[in-house]
N, C-alpha and C positions, 0 to 999 in steps of 0.2 A: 384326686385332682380337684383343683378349685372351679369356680363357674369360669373364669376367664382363662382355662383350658381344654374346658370341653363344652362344646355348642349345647342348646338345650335340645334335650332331647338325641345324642348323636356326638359327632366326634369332630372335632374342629383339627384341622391339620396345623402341626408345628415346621416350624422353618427348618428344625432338622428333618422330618420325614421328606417333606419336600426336596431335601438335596441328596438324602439317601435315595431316595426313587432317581433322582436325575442323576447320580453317581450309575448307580446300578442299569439304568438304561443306554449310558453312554458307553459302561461295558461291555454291554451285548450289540454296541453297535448299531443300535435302532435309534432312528429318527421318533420324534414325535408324531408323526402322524403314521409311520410303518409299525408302532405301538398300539397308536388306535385301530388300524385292520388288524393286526394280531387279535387285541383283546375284544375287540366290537365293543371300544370305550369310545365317548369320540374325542376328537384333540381338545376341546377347548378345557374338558375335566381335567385331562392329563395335565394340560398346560398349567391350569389353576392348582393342582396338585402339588408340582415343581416349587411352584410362584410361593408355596404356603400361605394361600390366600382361603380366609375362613370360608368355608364349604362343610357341609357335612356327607359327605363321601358311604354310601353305602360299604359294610365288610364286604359283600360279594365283589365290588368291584374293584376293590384292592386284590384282593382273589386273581379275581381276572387277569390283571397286570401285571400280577407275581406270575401266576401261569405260561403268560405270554412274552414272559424276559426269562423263562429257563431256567428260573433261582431254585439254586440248592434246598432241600430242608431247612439248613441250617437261613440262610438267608431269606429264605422264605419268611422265618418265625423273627427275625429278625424286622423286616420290611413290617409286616401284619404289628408287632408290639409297636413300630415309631408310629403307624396308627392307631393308637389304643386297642387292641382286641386284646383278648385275654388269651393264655396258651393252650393251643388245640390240641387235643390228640392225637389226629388224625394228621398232624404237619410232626409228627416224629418222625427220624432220620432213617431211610431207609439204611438197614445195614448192608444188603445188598448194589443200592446204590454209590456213586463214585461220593469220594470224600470230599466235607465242606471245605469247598476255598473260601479265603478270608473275605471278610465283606470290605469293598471299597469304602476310603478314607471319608469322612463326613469332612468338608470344607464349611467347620460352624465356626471360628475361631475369631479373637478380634481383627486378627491381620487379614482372613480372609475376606468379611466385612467391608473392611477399605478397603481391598482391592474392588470388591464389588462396587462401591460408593465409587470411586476411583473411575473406573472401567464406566457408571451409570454420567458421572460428570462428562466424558468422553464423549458418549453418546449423544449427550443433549447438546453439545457442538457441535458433532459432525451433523446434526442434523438440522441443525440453525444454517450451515454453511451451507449446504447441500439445498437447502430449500429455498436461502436467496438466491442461489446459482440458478434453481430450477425456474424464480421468476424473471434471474435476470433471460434468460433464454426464451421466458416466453414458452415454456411446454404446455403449460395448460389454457392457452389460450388461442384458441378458442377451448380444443381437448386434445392431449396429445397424439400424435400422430401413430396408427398401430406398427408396433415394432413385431414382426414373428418371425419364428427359427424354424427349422427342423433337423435332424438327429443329423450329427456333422457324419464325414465319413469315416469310415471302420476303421482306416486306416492310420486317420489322427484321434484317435480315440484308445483306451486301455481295454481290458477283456470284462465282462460284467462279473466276470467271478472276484480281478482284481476291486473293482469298482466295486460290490457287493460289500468286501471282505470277509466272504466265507473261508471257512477252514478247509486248510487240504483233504483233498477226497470228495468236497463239497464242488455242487455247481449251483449257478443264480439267473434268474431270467433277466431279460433287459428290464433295464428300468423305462416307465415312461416317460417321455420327455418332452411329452407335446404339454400344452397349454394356452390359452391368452394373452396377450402382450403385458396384463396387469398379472400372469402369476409364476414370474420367474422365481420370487422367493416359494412359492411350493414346490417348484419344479426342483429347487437347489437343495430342498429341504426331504427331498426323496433318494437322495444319493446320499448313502451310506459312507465314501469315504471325505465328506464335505468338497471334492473336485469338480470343478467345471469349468471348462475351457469355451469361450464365444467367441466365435470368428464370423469375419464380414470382411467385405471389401470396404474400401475407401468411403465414408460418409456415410456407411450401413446405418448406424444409428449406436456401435458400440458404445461409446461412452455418453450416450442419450441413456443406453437400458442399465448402463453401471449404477446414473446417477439416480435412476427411479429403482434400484434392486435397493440401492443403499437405505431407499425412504420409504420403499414399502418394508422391507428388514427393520427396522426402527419401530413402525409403528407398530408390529407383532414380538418388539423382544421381549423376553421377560431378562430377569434376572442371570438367568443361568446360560444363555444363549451368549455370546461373542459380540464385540463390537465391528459392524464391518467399517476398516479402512480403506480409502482408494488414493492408490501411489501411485504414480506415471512412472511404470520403468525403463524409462529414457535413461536415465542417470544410473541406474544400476550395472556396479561393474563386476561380472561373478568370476573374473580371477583373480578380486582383491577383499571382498566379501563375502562370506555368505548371507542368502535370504533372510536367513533371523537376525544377522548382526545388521544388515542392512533397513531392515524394516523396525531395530532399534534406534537408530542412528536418522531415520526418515521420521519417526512417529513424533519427536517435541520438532524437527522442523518444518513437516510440515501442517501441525497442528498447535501451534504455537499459541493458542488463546487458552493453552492447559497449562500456564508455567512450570506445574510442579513436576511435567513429564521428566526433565533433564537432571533431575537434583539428586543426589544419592546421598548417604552417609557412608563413612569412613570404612571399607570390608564392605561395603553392600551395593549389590546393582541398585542401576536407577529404577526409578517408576516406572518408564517406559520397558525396559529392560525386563521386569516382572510382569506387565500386564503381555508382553508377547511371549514368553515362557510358560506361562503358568496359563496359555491357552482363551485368553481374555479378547484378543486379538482375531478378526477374519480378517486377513488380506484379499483387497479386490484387487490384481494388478493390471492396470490400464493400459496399454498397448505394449505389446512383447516386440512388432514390430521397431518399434521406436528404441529398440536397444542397437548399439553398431552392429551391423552386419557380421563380422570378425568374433561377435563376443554371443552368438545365437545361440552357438553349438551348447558351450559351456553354460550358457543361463536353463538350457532347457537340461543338461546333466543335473543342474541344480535345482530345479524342480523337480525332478524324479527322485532325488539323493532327500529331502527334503521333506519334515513328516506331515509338515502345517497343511492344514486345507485352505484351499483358494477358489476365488472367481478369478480367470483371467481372458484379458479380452489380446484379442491380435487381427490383423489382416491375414488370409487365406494362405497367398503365397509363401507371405515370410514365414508363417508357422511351419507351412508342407515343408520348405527348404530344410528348417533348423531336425525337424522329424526325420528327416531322409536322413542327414548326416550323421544323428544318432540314435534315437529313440522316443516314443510319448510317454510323459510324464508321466508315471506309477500312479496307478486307480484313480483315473481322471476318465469324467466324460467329456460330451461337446455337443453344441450345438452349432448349427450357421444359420445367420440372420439370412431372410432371404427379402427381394425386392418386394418394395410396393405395389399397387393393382391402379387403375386407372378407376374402378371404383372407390379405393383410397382417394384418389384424389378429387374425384366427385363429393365423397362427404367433407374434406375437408377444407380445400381452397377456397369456394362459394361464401363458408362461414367467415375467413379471416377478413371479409370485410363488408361495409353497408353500400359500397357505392354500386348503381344499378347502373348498364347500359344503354344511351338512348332517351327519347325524350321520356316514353312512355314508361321507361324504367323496371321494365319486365327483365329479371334474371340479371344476376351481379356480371361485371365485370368480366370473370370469367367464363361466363358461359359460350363463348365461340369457341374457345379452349377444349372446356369441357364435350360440348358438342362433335368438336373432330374429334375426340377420341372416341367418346361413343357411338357416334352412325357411322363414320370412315377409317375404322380400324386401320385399313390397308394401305390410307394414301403418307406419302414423305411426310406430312408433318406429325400427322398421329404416331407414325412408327418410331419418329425424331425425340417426338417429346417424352413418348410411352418408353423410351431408352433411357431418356436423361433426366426425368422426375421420377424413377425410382427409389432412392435414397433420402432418407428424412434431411441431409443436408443440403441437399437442393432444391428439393423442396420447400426447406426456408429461406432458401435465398430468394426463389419466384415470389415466396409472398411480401417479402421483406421489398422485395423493388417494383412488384407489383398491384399490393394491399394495403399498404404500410401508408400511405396518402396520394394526395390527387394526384391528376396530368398523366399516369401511362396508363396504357391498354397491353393486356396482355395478349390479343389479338396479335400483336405484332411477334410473337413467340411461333408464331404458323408461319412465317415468312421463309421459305426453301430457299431461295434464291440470297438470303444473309444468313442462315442458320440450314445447310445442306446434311449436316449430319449429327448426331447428337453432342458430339465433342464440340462442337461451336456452341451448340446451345447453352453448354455446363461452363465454355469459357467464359461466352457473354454475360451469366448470371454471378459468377464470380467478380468480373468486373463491376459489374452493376450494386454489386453490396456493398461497397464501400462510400461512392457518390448518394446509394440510396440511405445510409443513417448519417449520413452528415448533411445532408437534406437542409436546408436551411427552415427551422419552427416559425410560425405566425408569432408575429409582435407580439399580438393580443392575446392574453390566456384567461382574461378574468379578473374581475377585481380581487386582488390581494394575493396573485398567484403568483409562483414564484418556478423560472425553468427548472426543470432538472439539468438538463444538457447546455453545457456554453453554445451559443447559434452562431458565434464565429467564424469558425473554421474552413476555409475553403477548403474543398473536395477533394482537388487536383492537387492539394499540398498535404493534407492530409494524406493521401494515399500516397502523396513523396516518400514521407517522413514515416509511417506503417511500413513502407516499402522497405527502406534502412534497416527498420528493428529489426524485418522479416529476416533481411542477410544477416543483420550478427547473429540472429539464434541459429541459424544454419551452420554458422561459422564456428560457433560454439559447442557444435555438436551434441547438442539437447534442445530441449523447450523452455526454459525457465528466461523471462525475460526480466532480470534482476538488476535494480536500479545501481549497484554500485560494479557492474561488470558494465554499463552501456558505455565507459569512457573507451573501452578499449576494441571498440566497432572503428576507434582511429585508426590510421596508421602508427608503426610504430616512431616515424618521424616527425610528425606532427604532435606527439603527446612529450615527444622528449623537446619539439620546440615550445610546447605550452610552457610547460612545467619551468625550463626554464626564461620564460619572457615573465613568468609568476613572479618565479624567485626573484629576476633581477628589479623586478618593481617593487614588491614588499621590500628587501636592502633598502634599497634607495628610498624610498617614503621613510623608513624605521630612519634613517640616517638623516635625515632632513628634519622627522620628529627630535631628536635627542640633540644632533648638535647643533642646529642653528639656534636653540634658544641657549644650549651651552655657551657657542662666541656670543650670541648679543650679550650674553650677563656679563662675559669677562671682558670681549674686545670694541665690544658696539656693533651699532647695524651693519657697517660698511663690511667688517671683518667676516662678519656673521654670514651675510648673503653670498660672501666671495668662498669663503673656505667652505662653510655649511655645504652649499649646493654643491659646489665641485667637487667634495669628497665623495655626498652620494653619489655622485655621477660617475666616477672612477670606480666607486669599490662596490656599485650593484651589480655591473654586468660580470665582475668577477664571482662574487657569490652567484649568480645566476648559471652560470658555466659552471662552475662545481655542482651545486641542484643537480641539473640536467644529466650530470657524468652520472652522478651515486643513482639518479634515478632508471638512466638507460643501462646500467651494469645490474640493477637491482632486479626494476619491471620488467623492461623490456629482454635485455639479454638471461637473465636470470629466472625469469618466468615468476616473480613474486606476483599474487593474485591481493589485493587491500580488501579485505572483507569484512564486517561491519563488526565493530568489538566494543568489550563495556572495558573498564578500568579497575582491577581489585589491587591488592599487597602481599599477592602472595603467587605462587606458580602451579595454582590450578590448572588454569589452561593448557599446563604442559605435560599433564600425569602421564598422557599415553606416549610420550616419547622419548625415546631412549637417552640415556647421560650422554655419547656417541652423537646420536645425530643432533641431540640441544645444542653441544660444543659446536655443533661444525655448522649450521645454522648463526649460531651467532657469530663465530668467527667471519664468517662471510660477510655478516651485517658490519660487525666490526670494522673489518679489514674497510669495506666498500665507502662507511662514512668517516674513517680516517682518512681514506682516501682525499674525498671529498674535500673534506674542512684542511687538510695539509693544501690541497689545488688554491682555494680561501688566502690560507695564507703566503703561499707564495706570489698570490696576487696581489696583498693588501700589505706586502714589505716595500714591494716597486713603487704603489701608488703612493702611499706615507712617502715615500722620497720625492715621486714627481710632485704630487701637493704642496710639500715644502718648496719645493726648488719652484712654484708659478705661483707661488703667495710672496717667496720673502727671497727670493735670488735662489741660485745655484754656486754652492761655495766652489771656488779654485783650485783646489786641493781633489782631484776627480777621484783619486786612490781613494781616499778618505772616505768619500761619497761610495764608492764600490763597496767597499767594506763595512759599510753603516750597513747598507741597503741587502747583503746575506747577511749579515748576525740577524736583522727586524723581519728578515724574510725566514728564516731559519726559527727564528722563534715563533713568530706567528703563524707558522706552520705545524710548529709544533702543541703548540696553545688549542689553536683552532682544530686540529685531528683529534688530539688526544679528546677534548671535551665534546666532539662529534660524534665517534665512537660512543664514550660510555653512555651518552642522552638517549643516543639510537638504541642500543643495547637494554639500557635502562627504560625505553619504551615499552622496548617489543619484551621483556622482560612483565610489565604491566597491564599487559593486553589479554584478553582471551578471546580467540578468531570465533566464527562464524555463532557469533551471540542473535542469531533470525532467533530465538524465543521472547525476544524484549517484545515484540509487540506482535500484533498479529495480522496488518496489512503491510504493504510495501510502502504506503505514506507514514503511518504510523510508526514501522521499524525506521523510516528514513528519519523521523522527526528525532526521533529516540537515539539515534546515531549520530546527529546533530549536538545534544549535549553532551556526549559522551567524548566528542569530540573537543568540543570550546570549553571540558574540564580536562583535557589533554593539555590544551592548549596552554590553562591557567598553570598547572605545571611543570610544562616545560621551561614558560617564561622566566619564571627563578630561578632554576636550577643552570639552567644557559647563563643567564646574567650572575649568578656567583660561582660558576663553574670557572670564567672566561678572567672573572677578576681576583678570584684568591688561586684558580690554577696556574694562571699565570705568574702572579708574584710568587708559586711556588718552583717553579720551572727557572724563572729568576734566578731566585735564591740556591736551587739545585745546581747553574752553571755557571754560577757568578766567578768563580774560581779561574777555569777555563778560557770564558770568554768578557770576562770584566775589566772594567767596570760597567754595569747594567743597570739601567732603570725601569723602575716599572710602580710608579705610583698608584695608588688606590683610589684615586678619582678619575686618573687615565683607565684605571683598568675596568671600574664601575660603568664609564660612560663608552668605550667598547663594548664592555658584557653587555649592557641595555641596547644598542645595536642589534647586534647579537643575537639576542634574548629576542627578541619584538621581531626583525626582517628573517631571523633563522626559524623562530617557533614559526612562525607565518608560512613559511614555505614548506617547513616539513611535515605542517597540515595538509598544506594543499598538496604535495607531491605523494606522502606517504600515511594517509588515511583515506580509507572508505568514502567517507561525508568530502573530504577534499577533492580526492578525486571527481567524482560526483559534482562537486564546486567548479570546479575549475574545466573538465573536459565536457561534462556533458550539459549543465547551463550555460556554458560563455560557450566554447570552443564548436561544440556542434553547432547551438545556433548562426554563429558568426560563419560558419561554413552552408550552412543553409541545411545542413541533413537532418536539425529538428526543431520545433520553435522554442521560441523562448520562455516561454509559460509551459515545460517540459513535464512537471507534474500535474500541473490541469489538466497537459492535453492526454497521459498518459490515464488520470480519472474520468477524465471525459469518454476515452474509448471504452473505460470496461462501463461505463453506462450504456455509451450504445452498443453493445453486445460484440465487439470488435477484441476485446480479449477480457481472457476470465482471471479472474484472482486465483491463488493458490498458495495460502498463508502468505508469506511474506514477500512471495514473486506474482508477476504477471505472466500469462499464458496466451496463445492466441487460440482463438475460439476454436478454430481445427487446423488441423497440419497441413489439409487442402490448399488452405486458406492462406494459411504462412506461407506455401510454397508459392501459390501463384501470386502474392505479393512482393515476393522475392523475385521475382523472375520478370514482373510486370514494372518494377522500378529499376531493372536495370536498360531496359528500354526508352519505355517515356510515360509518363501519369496516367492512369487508368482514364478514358474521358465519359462523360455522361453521355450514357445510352441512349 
C-alpha cells in the first residue's frame, strides 16, 4: 500500500471498512453505543470508524468489535483484512462452528455516494429550517425550558424482547429511558428497534422536544446515520396510502428547498422515493392526534404493518383510544412528557426579563409570583397557577404577555376573584398572546435601524382576522394554512357572486378596449361612444353569468380544489392516472365549459339584435328579425362552446397540479404561481382570439348549406376573437387558477367583507414574525392547535380584548 493508505506508523481506515463495520453492526442490531458497552470501545472510536475518518485504530480493538457483533470466522477475517491486518491463524474457521453467512452488501458504489451526498444536502436544510424555527420561537432564550419524560405505560408500549429484537427463545431487559431534556437522541439511540412513541397532553412541550431531537440528531450524524424528517400527520390518510408511499409523496413537499426530490427518469423512482426506501430517511411523526378520529384505528394498524423506525409524538388520550381498538405499534417504546416544577419556573421566568419591581428594584417582576408559589404552596392562587404553568406552552405565553415589554405586572395572575381556577388562568393567557405580540413597537429604534415587524396592526382586528384563518383550518380538517385554499373560507355564494361580478367587468372593459376605438376608426366618435359602450354593457353580464355557471358546476358543486401549477407540453402531470378516469375528468371540464361559452352565445345572438335595433331602428318585418336572431344565437353558441371546451381542455391539458416544489416559502411559491399564471394567460390570449375567428368562419362554412346564406367576415370575426381573447382569458384566470383565485377572493373579496386586510400577505409575514404562525415549506401553521382552537372559538364571539 502507498503512504496515502496507510497512516504512519499504523493503519488508517478506508471508507469501505468503515461501512462494512456499519453494515455488519446494523446486522446484529446494535446501536452505536450498545457496541461500545459490548466492546468496552467507546462511541466516539466507533463512530469515527463508521465515518472512515483517518484514525489509527489499534488491531486489538478491531478485535474487540468483531468479538462483540458475533461475526463468523469467515466475517471476522473478513472485517480484520478491510482493516489491514494480515491473515491470522487463529481466525480459521471453526469446523465445528455453524457455517459462514455471507458478509453484508458494502454500499461503496457511485449511486450509493449520491444517495449519500443526496441524503447529506437534506440534512443541511432541515437543519437550517429547524434552527430558524428554533429562533423564531425563542427557545433558547433565555435557555430552554427543561422538557422530561418518564417510561410511558406498559400498556402503550411493545414487549422489550419486541423492542430488543432478540431471537426467538431470547429475552431482553428494559431498556433505559430516563435521561436529561438535552439527551433524547441517546435515549432514541439505545432502542434497538429505532421506535419511540412521545406522548403528553396538550402543550406538553411535544413538538418543542421533536424540534430539538431533530438538531441535536444533526449535530451527531455522521454519514451512515438517517436523515430525521418531521411531518405532521394531520393529512395522512392510511386507507388511501401507505406510510412509505405517503412519506414519498410528503418529503419534496414538504421540503421543497431540495428540488431534485420530485424528479425521476423514465422506469425509475424519484429521489425522494430512493432516499425513504433505501432507509436514508428517519420519520419523526408529529401528532397522531391530529389525524381524523375515524382514520386512528387504521393509521396505528399501519404502524405496526410497517418496517421503518420512527419518533412519534401524540396526546395521551387519543393514542390510549386508537390502542384499545387495536393494538401498539410492533417494537415500539414510549415515553410521557410529564409537567413542569414550580422550581422550573423559579429559574426560568425571573430570567426572561430585566425589569425590577418597585422603586428600590429588588427582584424582577415576577417575584410576587414566584414567592406565592414558594412560601404558600397551599393557598388558591399558588395551587391555580402551579396547575396552569405546567406546560412549556404556557408558560410562554405568561412570559410573552408578561416579560415581553412594559406596563403589566404579573402580580395580577394571583388575583382568585378573576382567575378562581386554573382554566381561567390558561384562558386569560391565551387571550392575552395575541394583543401581547401586536403590541404596538416604539417609533424610536436607533439611527439607521429598520423594524422587523410592521407596527400597524391593531390588536382587536388582528385577532379578527387570525380568528377567520383559525376557522377555515378547522373547517378544512388539517393544519396547513395554504394561501391558495384561503378563498374558499367564503361561502359558496358569495365566491360564485365574485367570480362572476369578475367576469362581467373584465367582458365589458375588454369590449370597450377593442371596439370603441374600432367605431371611432370606421364610424367616428358619436357612433363610437354609442355602440362601443352599449355593447359592452349588454354582453358583459352575460359572459359573467356563464363564468359564474361553469365555475359553480365546476368548484363549487363539483368539488375542483385550483392548486398552484407550472405549465409544460406534455402530460407529465397525468402519468399516475388512469386513460378511464383522464377521459372522464376531462369530459366533465368539457361538457361544463361548453356549457358555458354555448350560455355566451345564446346571450350575445339577442344582444347583437337588440344593439342593432337601439343604434339604427328595429326593421318591420318581426319574423325576419326572429329568424336572424336563432340562426346568430345558434351560432354563437356554437362558436363560443365549441372553443370553451377545447381552451379549458387544452389548459388543464398543460397544467401539472400541486407544483409546492417551485419555491420553498408560501410568498415565494405564491410569487412563482404568479408567473406561471400571466404565462397562462399570454397563451390563452391567442389561441381564444384565433380559435373564435377562423372556428368560426369554419362553422360558417360547415352550415352554409343548411342555413345559408351566412356571413362571417374575418375582421368581424378577429375583433370578437380579441374580445374574447382579453375579457374570456381574464376571467378564466381569475375564476379558474390558483394565483386567480387568490386574486380575486382572498385580496379583494375577503377584504371588502372585512374578514382579512388588505395588505393579506404582509399581514400573513407579519404573524410568522411574531411567532403567531410557523412556516412549513410552502404553507403556514399556527404556532399550536391550542392556539388555533381558541382563536377559533374566540372570533366567533367577539375580539379577544387587552388584558
Amino acid at each position: 500500500m502507498t503512504r496515502s493508505a496507510l497512516g504512519v506508523g499504523g493503519i488508517a481506515v478506508s471508507s469501505r471498512a468503515g461501512v462494512l463495520l456499519r453494515a455488519m453492526r446494523r446486522q446484529a442490531r446494535l446501536t452505536q453505543e450498545q457496541l461500545a458497552e459490548r466492546s468496552e470501545v467507546s462511541v466516539s472510536t466507533i463512530r469515527r470508524l463508521e465515518n472512515g475518518k483517518p484514525i489509527d485504530p489499534r488491531m486489538g480493538t478491531v478485535k474487540l468489535i468483531a468479538d462483540a457483533l458475533g461475526t463468523t470466522a469467515a466475517e471476522r477475517r473478513r472485517l480484520l483484512a478491510e482493516f489491514g491486518a494480515p491473515p491470522d491463524p487463529a481466525d480459521a474457521d471453526d469446523p465445528a462452528g455453524p457455517p459462514a453467512a455471507p458478509a453484508p452488501p458494502v454500499a461503496d458504489s457511485p449511486v450509493s455516494r449520491a444517495l449519500a451526498d443526496a441524503a447529506g444536502r437534506l440534512a443541511h436544510l432541515i437543519g437550517s429550517r429547524w434552527r430558524r424555527e428554533e429562533e423564531q420561537r425563542r427557545l433558547h432564550d433565555p435557555f430552554p425550558l427543561p422538557v422530561r419524560w418518564q417510561p410511558a405505560p406498559a400498556e402503550l408500549t411493545d414487549g422489550w424482547d419486541n423492542v430488543c429484537r432478540v431471537r426467538p427463545g431470547g429475552t431482553a431487559a428494559p431498556v433505559d429511558l430516563a435521561g436529561d431534556p438535552d439527551e433524547l437522541v441517546a435515549v432514541y439511540r439505545r432502542i434497538p428497534s429505532g421506535r419511540l412513541v412521545v406522548l403528553g397532553r396538550a402543550g406538553s412541550g411535544k413538538t418543542i422536544l421533536t424540534l430539538r431531537f431533530v438538531l441535536d440528531y444533526l449535530q451527531v450524524r455522521t454519514g451512515a446515520d438517517p436523515v430525521p424528517m418531521v411531518v405532521g400527520l394531520g393529512s395522512w390518510d392510511p386507507a388511501s396510502a401507505t406510510l412509505r408511499d405517503w412519506l414519498i409523496e410528503r418529503l419534496p413537499h414538504d421540503y421543497p428547498d431540495c428540488p431534485d426530490l420530485a424528479e425521476s427518469q423514465p422506469g425509475r423512482p424519484t429521489l425522494a422515493a430512493t432516499l425513504v426506501e433505501g432507509g436514508y430517511i428517519l420519520p419523526v411523526l408529529d401528532g397522531f392526534d391530529e389525524i381524523a378520529a375515524g382514520l386512528r384505528a387504521a393509521a396505528m394498524e399501519a404502524l405496526g404493518a410497517t418496517a421503518l423506525p420512527f419518533l412519534l409524538t401524540s396526546r395521551v388520550e387519543e393514542y390510549a383510544s386508537a390502542v384499545a381498538a387495536t393494538d401498539v405499534p410492533s417494537a415500539a417504546a414510549g415515553i410521557q412528557l410529564v409537567d413542569l416544577t414550580p422550581g422550573d419556573l423559579a429559574d426560568y421566568l425571573p430570567r426572561t426579563t430585566r425589569r425590577t419591581r418597585g422603586a428600590a428594584g429588588t427582584g424582577t417582576v415576577w417575584e410576587p409570583v414566584l414567592t406565592e408559589l414558594r412560601d404558600r404552596p397551599e393557598s388558591l392562587a399558588a395551587v391555580n397557577l402551579a396547575a396552569a404553568l405546567t406546560t412549556p406552552l404556557m408558560v410562554a405565553l405568561a412570559r410573552t404577555a408578561y416579560s415581553d415589554g412594559p406596563g403589566r405586572d404579573p402580580a395580577a395572575l394571583l388575583d382568585t376573584a378573576r382567575f378562581p381556577v386554573p382554566g381561567a388562568l390558561e384562558h386569560h393567557l391565551l387571550a392575552a398572546f395575541v394583543p401581547a405580540v401586536y403590541r404596538r413597537r416604539p417609533p424610536h429604534l436607533g439611527a439607521g435601524a429598520r423594524p422587523l415587524l410592521r407596527p400597524g396592526w391593531d390588536p382587536e382586528r388582528a385577532a379578527r382576522w387570525l380568528g377567520h384563518l383559525a376557522r377555515h383550518v378547522d373547517r378544512s380538517g388539517g393544519r396547513d394554512l395554504a394561501w391558495w385554499q384561503l378563498g374558499r373560507s367564503l361561502p359558496r355564494s358569495s365566491r360564485v357572486l365574485a367570480v362572476t361580478s369578475a367576469a362581467t367587468l373584465a367582458v365589458v372593459l375588454a369590449s370597450w378596449l377593442v371596439f370603441v376605438p374600432a367605431d371611432l376608426i370606421g364610424s367616428g366618435l358619436a357612433v363610437a361612444i354609442r355602440e362601443g359602450v352599449l355593447d359592452g354593457l349588454l354582453i358583459g353580464p352575460t359572459a359573467g353569468l356563464a363564468f359564474g355557471l361553469a365555475y359553480g358546476l365546476l368548484a363549487v358543486r363539483g368539488g375542483l380544489v385550483f392548486q398552484p401549477s407550472r405549465v409544460q407540453l406534455r402530460l407529465r402531470g397525468h402519468r399516475n392516472r388512469t386513460g378511464r378516469r383522464l377521459a372522464r375528468a376531462y369530459a366533465a371540464r368539457f361538457g361544463t365549459c361548453l356549457l358555458g361559452g354555448f350560455v355566451v352565445g345564446l346571450g350575445y345572438g339577442p344582444v347583437s339584435t337588440l344593439l342593432r335595433g337601439l343604434l339604427f331602428g328595429f326593421p318591420a318585418d318581426s319574423t325576419a328579425v326572429i329568424e336572424k336572431t336563432l340562426v346568430n344565437t345558434m351560432f354563437f353558441g356554437l362558436i363560443f362552446g365549441l372553443v370553451a371546451g377545447f381552451v379549458s381542455c387544452l389548459a388543464a391539458t398543460l397544467e401539472t397540479p400541486l407544483d409546492v416544489g417551485s419555491a420553498a416559502t408560501p410568498l415565494g411559491l405564491l410569487a412563482a404561481n404568479r408567473r406561471t399564471t400571466l404565462r397562462q394567460l399570454l397563451m390563452l390570449v391567442p389561441t381564444i382570439a384565433l380559435g373564435i375567428a377562423f372556428g368560426g368562419r369554419a362553422v360558417v362554412e360547415l352550415l352554409q348549406a343548411p342555413f345559408g346564406p351566412l356571413r362571417w367576415p374575418l375582421s368581424t370575426g378577429l375583433l370578437i376573437g380579441a374580445v374574447s381573447a382579453l375579457g374570456g382569458g381574464l376571467s378564466y384566470v381569475l375564476a379558474f387558477t390558483a394565483w386567480g383565485q387568490w386574486l380575486l377572493l382572498t385580496r379583494v373579496w375577503l377584504p371588502l367583507t372585512g374578514r382579512l386586510p388588505w395588505a393579506v400577505t404582509a399581514f400573513l409575514d407579519d404573524a410568522y414574525h411574531r411567532g403567531v404562525l410557523r412556516q412549513a415549506g410552502a404553507v403556514y401553521e399556527f404556532r399550536h392547535a391550542r392556539l388555533q382552537d381558541y382563536l377559533g372559538q374566540a372570533s366567533r364571539t367577539q375580539p379577544a380584548e387587552l388584558p
